[in-house]
C-alpha positions as CSV (number, residue, x, y, z in Angstrom):
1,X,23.4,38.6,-1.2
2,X,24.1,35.2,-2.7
3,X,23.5,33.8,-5.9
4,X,20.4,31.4,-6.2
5,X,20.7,28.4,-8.0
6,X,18.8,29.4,-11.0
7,X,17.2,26.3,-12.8
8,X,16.5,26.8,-16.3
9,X,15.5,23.3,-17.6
10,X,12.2,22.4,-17.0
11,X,11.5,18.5,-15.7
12,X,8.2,16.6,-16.9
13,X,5.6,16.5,-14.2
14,X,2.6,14.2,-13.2
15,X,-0.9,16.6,-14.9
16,X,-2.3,17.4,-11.6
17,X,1.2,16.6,-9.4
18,X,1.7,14.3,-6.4
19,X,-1.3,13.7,-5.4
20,X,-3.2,12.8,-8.5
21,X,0.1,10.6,-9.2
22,X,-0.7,9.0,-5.5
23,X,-4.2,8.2,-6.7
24,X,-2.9,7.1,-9.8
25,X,-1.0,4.5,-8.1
26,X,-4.0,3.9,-5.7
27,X,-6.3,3.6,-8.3
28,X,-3.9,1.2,-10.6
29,X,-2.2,-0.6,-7.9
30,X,-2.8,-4.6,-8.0
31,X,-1.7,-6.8,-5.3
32,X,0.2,-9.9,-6.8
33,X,-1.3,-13.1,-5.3
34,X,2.0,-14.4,-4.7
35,X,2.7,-11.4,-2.3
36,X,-0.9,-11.3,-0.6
37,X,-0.3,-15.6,0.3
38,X,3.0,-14.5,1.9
39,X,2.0,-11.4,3.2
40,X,4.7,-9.4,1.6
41,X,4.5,-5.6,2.3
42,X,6.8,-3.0,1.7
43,X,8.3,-0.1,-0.5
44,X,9.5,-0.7,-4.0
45,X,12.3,1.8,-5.2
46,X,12.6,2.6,-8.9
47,X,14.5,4.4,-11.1
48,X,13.0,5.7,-14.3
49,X,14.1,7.3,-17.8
50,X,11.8,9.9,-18.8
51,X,12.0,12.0,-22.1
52,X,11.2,15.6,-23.4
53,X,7.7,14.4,-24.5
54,X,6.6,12.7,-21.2
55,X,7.2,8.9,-22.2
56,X,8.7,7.1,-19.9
57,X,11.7,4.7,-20.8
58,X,13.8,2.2,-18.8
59,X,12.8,1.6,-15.4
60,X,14.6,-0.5,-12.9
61,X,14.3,-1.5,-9.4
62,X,17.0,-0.1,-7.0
63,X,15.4,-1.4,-4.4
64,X,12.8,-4.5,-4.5
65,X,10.6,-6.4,-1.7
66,X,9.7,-10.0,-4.3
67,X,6.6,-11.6,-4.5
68,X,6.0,-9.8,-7.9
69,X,5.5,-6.3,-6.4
70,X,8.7,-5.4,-8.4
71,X,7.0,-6.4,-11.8
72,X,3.6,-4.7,-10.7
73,X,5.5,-1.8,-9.9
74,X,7.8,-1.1,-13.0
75,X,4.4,-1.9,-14.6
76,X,2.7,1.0,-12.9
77,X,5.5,3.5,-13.6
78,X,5.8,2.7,-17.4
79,X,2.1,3.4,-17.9
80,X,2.7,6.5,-16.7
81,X,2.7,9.5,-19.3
82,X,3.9,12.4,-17.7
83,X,3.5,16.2,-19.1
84,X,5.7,17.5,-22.1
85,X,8.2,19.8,-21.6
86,X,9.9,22.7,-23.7
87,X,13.9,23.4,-22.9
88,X,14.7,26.9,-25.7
89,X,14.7,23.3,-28.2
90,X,17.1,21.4,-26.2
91,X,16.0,17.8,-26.0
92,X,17.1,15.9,-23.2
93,X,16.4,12.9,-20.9
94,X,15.9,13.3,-17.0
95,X,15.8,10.1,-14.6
96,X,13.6,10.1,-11.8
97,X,13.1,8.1,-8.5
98,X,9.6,6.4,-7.8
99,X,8.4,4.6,-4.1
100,X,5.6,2.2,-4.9
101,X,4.4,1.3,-1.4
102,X,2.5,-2.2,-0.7
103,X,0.1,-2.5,2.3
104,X,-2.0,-5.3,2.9
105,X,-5.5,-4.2,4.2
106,X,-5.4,-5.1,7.9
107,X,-7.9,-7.4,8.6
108,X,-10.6,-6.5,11.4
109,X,-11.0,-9.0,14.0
110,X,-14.2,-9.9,15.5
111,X,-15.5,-11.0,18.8
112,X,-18.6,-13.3,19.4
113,X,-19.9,-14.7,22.4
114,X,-22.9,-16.7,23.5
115,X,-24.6,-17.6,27.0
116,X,-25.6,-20.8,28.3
117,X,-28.8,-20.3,30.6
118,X,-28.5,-20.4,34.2
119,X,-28.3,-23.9,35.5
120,X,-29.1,-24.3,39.2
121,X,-26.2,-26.5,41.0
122,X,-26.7,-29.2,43.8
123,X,-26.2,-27.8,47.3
124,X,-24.2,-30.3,49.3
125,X,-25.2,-28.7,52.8
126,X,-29.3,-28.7,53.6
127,X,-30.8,-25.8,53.8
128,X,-28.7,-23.6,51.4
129,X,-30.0,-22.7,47.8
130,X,-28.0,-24.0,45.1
131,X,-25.8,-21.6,42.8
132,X,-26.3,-20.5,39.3
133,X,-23.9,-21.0,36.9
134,X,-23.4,-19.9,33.7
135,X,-21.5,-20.5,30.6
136,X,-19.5,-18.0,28.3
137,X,-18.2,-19.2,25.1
138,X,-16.0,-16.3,23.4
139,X,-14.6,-16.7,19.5
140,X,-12.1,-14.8,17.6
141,X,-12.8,-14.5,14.1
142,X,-9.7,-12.9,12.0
């Protein structure tokens, strides 16, 4: 049989884990103008200091997109209080990676179209009925 790995330091954890966390960022997330004008999207990649009692300390950006999603990012992770942890009294520091992730909403796209009424054309040969034509105007509205 091998040996597990046996972990016996516990690491501080979002109250109600990942998912709440992902709503947390949902919820808190706001787009910098800069980045919506140049349509920046991508994922920000953070590394953050978090203590024994939850609090998180320094945060930097390993990895950064511009357009002040880095700064709205860090900003989102040090708000963050995480749940305290006890180690048998050993006090101690843990650093943790974060992926902020910035989508633009898509916009939807809209067709419209109108219709001219039948107009009756000029025959050129006697005898014959003259054509109907109509008109189609079609708009895309982004």
């Amino acid at each position: 049989m091998k040996n597990a790995k046996k972990n016996f330091l516990k690491r501080p954890e979002y109250p109600g884990g990942k998912e709440a966390f992902k709503a947390y960022l949902k919820s808190n997330l706001v787009y910098p103008d800069e980045a919506k004008q140049k349509r920046i999207e991508g994922v920000v990649q953070l590394l953050a200091q978090i203590d024994d009692n939850g609090n998180v300390g320094e945060v930097t950006v390993e990895k950064g997109i511009g357009g002040g999603c880095d700064e709205e990012a860090v900003r989102l992770i040090k708000n963050v209080q995480f749940g305290s942890v006890k180690n048998r009294g050993v006090r101690l520091k843990t650093r943790k990676r974060f992926r902020v992730e910035f989508k633009l909403p898509r916009r939807q796209k809209k067709i419209s179209y109108s219709v001219s009424p039948a107009q009756k054309t000029a025959s050129p040969e006697k005898g014959k009925q003259g054509d109907k034509t109509y008109s189609y105007t079609i708009r895309l509205n982004s």
